[in-house]
C-alpha positions in Angstrom: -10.6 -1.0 5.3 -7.5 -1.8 3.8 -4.8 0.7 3.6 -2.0 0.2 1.4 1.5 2.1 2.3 2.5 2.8 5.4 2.8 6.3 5.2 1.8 9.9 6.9 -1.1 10.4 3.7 -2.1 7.3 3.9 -2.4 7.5 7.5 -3.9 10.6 7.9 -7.1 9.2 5.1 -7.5 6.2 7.2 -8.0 8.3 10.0 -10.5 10.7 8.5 -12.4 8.0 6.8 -11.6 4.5 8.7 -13.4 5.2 12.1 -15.0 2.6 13.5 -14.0 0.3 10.9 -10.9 -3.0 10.9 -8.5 -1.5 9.0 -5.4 -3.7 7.9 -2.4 -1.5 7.1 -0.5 -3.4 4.1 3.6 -2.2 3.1 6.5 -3.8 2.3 8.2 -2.7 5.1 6.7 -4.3 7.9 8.2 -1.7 10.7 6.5 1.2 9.2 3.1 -0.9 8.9 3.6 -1.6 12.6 4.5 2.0 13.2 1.3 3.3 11.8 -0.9 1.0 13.8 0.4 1.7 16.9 -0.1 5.4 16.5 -3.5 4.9 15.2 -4.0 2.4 18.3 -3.0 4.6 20.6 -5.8 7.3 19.6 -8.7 4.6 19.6 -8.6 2.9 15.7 -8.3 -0.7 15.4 -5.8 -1.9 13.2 -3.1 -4.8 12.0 0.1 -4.3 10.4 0.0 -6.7 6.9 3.7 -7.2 5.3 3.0 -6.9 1.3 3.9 -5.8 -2.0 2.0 -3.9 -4.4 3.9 -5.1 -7.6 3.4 -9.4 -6.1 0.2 -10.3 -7.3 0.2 -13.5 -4.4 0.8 -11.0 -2.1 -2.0 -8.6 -2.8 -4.3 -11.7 -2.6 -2.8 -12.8 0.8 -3.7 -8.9 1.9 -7.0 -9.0 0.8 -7.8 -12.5 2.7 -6.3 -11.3 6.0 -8.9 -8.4 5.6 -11.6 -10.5 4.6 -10.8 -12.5 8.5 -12.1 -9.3 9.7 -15.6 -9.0 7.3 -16.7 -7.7 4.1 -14.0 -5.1 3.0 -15.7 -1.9 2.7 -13.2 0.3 1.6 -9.4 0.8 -0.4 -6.9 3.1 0.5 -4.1 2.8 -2.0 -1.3 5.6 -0.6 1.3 3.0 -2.0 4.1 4.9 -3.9 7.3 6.7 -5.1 7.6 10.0 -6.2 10.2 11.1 -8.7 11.1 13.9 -5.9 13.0 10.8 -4.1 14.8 8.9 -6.6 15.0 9.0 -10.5 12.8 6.5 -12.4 15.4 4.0 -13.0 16.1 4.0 -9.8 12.9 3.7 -8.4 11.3 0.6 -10.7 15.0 -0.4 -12.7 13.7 1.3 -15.7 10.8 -1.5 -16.3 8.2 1.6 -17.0 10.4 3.0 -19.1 11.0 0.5 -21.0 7.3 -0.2 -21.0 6.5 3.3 -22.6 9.5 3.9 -24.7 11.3 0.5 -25.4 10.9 -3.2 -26.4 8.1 -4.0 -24.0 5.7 -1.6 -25.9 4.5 -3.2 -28.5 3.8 -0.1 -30.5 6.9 0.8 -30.3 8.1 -0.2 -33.6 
């Protein structure tokens, strides 16, 4: 299993569906990765903290083949993510997906 972000959700689906299974516990902050596995250790899982970053396409790939070390990869968790409760948009991705929707990157945006 892979989990991606480092979280309590995220956490707490691994642990309802990731018994028994590898799972490798991917976030760019690699404290809270390592955080999540040791509580999940501690309670009888088996899991590795991964440092990566959802929006680095080289470093999704570089997740996937530490997970693939451990077998075939059965199963995605993606709890990666912002919510506008903790920051504004631009804040949160510099305005790039507002920009994508309402600006110059859209191209039917005229």
């Amino acid at each position: 299993m892979i989990l991606t972000g480092a979280g309590q959700i995220g956490m707490a689906i691994a642990r309802r569906m990731g018994y028994g299974m590898k799972i490798v516990v991917g976030d760019r902050n690699l404290d809270n990765a390592k955080s999540i596995c040791s509580t999940m250790n501690n309670v009888g899982f088996d899991t590795v903290p991964f440092k990566m970053d959802l929006s680095d396409r080289q470093s999704i790939l570089a997740l996937i083949a530490e997970a693939q070390k451990y077998g075939d990869i059965s199963m995605l968790v993606n709890a990666a993510g912002v919510s506008p409760s903790q920051a504004s948009i631009e804040t949160i991705d510099g305005g790039a997906t507002a920009s994508y929707f309402f600006g110059p990157l859209n191209p039917n945006v005229k």
